[in-house]
Biopython code that builds the backbone (N, CA, C, O; Angstrom):
import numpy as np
from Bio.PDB.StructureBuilder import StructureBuilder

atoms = [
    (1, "UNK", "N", (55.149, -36.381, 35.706)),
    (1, "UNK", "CA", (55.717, -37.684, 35.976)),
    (1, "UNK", "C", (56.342, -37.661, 37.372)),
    (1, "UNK", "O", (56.866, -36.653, 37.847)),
    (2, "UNK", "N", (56.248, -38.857, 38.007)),
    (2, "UNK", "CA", (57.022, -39.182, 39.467)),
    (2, "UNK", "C", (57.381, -40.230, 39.297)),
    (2, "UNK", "O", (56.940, -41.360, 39.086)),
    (3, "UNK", "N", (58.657, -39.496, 39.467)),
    (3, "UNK", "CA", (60.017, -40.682, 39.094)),
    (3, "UNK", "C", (60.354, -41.920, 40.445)),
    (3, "UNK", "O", (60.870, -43.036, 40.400)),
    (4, "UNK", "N", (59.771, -41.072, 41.632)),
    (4, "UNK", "CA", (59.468, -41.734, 42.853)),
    (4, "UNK", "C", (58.589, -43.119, 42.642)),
    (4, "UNK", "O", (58.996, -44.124, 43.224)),
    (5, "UNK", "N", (57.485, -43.198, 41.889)),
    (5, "UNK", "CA", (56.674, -43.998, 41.242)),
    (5, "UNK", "C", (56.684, -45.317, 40.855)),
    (5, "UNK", "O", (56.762, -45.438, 39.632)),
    (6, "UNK", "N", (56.644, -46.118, 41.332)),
    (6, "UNK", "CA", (57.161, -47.611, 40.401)),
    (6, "UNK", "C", (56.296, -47.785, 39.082)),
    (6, "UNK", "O", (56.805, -48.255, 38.065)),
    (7, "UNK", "N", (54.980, -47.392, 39.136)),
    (7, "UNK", "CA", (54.397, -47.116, 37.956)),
    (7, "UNK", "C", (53.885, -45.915, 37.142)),
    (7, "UNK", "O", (52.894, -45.802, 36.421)),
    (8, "UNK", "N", (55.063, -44.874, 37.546)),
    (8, "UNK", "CA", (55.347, -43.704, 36.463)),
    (8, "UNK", "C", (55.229, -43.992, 35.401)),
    (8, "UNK", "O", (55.955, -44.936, 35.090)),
    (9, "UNK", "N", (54.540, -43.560, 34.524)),
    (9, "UNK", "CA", (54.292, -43.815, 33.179)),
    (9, "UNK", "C", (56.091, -42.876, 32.698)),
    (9, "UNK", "O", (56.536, -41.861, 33.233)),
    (10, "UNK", "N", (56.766, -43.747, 31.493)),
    (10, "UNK", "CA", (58.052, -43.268, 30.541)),
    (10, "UNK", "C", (58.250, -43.323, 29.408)),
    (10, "UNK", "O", (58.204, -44.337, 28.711)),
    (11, "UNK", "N", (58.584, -41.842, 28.956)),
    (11, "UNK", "CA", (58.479, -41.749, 27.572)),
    (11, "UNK", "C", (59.753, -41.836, 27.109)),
    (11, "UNK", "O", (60.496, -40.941, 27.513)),
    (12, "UNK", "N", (60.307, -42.782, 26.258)),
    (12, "UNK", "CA", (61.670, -43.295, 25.861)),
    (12, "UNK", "C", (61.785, -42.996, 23.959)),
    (12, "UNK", "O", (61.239, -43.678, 23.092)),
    (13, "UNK", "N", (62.665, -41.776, 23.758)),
    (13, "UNK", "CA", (62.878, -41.585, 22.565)),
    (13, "UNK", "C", (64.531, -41.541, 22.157)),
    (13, "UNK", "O", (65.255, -41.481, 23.151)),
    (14, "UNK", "N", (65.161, -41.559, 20.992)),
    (14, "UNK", "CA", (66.463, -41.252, 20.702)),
    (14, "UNK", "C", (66.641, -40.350, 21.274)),
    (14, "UNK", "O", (65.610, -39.831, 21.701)),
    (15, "UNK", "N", (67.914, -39.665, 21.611)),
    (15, "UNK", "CA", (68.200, -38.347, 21.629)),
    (15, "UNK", "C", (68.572, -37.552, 19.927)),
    (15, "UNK", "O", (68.836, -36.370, 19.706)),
    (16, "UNK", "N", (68.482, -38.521, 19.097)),
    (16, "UNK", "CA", (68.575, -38.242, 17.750)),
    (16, "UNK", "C", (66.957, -37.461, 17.150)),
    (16, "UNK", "O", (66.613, -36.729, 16.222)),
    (17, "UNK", "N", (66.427, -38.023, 18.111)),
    (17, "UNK", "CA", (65.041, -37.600, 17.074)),
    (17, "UNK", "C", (64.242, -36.201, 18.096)),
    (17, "UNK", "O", (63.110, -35.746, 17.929)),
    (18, "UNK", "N", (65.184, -35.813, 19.047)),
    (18, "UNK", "CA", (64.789, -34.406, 19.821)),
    (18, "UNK", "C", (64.776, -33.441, 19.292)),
    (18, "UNK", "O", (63.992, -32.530, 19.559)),
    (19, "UNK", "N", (65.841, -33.403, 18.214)),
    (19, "UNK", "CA", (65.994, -32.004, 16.994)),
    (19, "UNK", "C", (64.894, -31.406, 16.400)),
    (19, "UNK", "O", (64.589, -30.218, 16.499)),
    (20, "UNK", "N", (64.210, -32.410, 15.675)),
    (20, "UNK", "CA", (63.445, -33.068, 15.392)),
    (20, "UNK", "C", (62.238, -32.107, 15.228)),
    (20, "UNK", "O", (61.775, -31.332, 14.391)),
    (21, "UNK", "N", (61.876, -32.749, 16.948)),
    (21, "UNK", "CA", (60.530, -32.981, 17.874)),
    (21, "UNK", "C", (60.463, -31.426, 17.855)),
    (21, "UNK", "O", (59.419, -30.785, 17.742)),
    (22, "UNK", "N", (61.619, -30.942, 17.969)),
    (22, "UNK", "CA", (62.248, -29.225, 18.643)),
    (22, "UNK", "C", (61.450, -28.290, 17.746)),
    (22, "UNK", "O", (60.558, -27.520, 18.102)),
    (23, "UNK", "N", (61.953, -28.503, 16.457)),
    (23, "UNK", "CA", (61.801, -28.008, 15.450)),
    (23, "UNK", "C", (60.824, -27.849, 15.222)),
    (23, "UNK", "O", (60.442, -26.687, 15.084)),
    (24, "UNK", "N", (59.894, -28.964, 15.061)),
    (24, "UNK", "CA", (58.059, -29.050, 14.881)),
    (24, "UNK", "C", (57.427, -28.273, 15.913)),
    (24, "UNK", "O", (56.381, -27.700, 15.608)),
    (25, "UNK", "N", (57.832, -28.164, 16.962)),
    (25, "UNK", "CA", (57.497, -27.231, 17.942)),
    (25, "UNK", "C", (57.653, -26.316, 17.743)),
    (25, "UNK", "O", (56.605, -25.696, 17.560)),
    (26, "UNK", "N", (58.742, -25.615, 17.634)),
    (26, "UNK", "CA", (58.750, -23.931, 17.003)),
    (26, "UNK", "C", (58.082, -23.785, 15.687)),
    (26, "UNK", "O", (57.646, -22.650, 15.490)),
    (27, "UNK", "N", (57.925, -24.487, 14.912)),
    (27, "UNK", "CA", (57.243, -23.996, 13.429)),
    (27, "UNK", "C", (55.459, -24.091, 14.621)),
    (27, "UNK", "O", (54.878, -23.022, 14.812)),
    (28, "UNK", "N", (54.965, -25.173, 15.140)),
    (28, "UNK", "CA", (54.003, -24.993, 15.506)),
    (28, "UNK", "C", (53.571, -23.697, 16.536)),
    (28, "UNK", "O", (52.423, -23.261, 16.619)),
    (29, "UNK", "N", (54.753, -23.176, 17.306)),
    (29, "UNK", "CA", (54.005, -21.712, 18.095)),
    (29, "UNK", "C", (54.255, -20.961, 16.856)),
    (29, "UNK", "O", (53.345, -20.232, 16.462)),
    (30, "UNK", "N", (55.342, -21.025, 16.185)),
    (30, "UNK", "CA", (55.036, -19.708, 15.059)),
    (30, "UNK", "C", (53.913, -19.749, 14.504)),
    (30, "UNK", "O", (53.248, -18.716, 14.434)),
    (31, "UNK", "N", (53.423, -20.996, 13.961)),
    (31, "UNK", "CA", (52.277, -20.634, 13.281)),
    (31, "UNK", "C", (50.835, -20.022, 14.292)),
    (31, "UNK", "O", (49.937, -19.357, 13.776)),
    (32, "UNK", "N", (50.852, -20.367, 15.642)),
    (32, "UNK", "CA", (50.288, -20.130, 16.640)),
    (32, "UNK", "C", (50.323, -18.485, 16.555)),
    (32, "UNK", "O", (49.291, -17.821, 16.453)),
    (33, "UNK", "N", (51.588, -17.938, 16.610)),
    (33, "UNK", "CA", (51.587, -16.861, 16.423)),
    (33, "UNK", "C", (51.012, -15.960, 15.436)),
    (33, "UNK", "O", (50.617, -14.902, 15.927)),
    (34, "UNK", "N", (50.842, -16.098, 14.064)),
    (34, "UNK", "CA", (50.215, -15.896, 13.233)),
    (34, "UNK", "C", (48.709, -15.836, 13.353)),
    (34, "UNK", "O", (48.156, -14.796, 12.994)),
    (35, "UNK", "N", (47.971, -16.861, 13.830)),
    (35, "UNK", "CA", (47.077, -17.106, 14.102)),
    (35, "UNK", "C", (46.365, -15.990, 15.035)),
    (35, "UNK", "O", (45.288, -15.406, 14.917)),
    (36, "UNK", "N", (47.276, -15.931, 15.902)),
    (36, "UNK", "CA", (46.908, -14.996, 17.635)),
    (36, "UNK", "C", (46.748, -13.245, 16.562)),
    (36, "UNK", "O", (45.847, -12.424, 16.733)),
    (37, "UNK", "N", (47.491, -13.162, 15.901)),
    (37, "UNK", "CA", (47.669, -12.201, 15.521)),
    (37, "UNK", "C", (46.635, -11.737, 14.368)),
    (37, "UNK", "O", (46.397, -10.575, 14.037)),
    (38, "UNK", "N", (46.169, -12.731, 13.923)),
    (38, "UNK", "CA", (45.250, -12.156, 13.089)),
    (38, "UNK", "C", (43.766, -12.449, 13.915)),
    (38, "UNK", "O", (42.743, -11.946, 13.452)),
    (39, "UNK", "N", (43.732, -12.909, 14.598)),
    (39, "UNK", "CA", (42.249, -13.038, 15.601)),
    (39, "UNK", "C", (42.060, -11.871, 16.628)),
    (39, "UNK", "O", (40.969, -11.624, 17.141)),
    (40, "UNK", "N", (43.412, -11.048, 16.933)),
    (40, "UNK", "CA", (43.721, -9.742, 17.294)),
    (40, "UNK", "C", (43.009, -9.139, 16.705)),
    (40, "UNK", "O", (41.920, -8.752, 17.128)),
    (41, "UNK", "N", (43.680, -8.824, 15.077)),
    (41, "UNK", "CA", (43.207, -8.037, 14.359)),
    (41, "UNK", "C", (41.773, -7.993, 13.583)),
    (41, "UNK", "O", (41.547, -7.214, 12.656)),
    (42, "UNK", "N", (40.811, -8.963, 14.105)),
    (42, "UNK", "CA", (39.650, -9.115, 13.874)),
    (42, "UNK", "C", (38.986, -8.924, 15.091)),
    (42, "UNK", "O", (37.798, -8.636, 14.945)),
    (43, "UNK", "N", (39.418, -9.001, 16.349)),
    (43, "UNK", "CA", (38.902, -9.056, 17.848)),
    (43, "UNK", "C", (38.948, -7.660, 18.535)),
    (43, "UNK", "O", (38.239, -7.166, 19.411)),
    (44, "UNK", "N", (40.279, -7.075, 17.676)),
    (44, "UNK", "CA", (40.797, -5.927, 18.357)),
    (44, "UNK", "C", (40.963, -4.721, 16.870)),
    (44, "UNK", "O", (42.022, -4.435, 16.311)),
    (45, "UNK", "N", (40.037, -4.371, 16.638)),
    (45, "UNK", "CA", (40.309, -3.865, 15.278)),
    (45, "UNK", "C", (40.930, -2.017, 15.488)),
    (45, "UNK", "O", (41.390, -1.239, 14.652)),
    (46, "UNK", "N", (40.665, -1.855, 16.994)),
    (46, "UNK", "CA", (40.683, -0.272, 17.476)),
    (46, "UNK", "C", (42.289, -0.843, 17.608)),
    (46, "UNK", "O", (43.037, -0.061, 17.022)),
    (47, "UNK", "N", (42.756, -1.575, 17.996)),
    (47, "UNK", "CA", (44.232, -1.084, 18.910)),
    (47, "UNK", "C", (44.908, -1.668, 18.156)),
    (47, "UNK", "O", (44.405, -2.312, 17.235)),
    (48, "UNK", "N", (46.649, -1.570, 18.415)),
    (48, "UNK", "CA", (47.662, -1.888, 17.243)),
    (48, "UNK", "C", (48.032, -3.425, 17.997)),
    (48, "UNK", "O", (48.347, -3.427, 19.187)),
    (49, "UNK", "N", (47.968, -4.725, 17.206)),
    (49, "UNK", "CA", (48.346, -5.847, 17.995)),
    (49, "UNK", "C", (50.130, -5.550, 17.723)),
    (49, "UNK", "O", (50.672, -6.381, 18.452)),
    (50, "UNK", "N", (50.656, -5.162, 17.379)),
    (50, "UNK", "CA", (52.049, -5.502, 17.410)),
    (50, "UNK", "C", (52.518, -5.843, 18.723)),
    (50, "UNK", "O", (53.350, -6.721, 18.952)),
    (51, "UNK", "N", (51.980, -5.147, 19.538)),
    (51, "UNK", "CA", (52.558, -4.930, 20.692)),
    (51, "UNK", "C", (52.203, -6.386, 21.990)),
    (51, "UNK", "O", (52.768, -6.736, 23.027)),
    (52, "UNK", "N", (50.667, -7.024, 21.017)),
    (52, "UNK", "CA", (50.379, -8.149, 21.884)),
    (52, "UNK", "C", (51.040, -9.578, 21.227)),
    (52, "UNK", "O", (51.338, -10.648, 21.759)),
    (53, "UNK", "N", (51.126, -9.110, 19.871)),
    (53, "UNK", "CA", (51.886, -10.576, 19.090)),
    (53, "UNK", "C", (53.281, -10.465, 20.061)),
    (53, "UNK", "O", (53.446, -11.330, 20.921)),
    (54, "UNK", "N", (53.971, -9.708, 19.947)),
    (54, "UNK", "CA", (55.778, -9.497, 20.539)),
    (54, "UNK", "C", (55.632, -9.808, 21.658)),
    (54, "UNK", "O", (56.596, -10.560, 21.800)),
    (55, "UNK", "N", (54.949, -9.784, 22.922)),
    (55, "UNK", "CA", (54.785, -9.700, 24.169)),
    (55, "UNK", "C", (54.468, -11.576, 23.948)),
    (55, "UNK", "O", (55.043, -12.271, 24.785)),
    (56, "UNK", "N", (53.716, -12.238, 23.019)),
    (56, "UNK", "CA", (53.346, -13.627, 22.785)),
    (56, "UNK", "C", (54.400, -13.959, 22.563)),
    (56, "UNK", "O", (54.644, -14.617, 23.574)),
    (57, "UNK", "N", (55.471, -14.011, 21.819)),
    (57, "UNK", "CA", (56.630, -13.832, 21.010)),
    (57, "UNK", "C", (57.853, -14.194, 22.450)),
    (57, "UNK", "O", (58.412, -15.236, 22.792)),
    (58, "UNK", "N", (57.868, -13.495, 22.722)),
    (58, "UNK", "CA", (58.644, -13.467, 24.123)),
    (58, "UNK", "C", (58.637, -13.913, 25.055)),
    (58, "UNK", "O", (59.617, -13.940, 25.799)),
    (59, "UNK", "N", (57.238, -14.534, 25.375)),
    (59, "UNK", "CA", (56.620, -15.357, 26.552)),
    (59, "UNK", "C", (57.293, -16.867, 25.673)),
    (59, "UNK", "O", (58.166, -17.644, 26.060)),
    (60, "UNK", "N", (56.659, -16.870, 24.658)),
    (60, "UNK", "CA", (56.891, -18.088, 23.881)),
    (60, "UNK", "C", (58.548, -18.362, 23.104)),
    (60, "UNK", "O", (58.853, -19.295, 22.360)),
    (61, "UNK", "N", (59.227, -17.479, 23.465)),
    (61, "UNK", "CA", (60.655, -17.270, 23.124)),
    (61, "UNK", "C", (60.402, -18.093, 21.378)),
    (61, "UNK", "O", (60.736, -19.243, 21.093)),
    (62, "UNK", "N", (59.816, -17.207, 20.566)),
    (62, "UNK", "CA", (59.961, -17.509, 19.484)),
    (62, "UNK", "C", (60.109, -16.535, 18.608)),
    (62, "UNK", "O", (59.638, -15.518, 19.116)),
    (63, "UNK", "N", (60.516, -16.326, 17.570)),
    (63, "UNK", "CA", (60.087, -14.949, 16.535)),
    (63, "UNK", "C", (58.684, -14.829, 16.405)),
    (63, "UNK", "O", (57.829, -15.711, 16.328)),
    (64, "UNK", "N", (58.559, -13.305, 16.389)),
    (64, "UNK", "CA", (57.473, -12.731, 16.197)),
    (64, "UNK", "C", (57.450, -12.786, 14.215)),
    (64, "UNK", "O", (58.387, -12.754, 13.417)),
    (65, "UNK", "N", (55.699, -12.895, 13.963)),
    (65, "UNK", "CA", (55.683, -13.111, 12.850)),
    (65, "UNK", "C", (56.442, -11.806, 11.788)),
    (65, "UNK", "O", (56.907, -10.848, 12.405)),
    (66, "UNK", "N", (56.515, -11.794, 10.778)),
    (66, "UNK", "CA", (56.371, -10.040, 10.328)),
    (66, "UNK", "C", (55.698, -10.305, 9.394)),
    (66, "UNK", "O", (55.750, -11.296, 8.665)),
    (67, "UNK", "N", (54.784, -9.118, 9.354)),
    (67, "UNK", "CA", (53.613, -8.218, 7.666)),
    (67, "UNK", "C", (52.591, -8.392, 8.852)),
    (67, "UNK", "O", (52.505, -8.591, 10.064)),
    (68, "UNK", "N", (51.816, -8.168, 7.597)),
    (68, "UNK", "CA", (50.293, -7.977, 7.833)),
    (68, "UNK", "C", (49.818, -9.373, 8.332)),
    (68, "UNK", "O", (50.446, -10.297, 7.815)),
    (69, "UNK", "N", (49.110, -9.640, 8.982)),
    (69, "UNK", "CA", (48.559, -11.051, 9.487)),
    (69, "UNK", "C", (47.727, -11.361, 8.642)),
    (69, "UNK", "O", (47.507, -12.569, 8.556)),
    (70, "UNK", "N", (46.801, -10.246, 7.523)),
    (70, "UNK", "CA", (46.091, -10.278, 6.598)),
    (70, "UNK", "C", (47.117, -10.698, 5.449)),
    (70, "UNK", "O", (46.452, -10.654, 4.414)),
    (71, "UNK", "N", (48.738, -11.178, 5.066)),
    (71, "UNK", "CA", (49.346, -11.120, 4.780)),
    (71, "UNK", "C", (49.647, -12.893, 4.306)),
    (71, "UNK", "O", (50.003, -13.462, 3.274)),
    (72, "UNK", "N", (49.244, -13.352, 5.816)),
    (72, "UNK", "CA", (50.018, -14.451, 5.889)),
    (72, "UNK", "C", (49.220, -15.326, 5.516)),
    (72, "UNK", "O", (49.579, -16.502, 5.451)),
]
sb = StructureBuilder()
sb.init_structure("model")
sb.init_model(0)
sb.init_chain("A")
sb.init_seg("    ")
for serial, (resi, resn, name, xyz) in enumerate(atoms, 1):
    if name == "N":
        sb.init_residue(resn, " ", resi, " ")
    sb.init_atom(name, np.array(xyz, "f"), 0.0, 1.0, " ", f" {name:<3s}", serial, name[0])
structure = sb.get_structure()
């Protein structure tokens, strides 16, 4: 967006419903995470993904899943 813009497109929400929005977002990379992690473990069956889920985890400042991805 360019706020410089007279026809910047604006997205106008509560600040009530950001919690919200927040929330659905982190359940959605977690589940992202899960996902990454078991396509690892079908992609990458020689090496240990722990180490690439956590490194996702951290980029994405979210919890890393825990168990087996075959688990979840």
């Amino acid at each position: 967006m360019d706020v410089e813009r007279p026809d910047s497109p604006v997205i106008t929400l509560p600040a009530r419903a950001l919690p919200g929005m927040l929330a659905g977002v982190e359940r959605d990379l977690a589940a992202f995470l899960v996902l990454a992690s078991g396509w690892a473990s079908a992609h990458l069956p020689d090496h240990d993904v722990d180490p690439v889920v956590a490194a996702l985890a951290r980029a994405l400042d979210v919890s890393a899943p825990t168990g087996s991805p075959h688990a979840m």
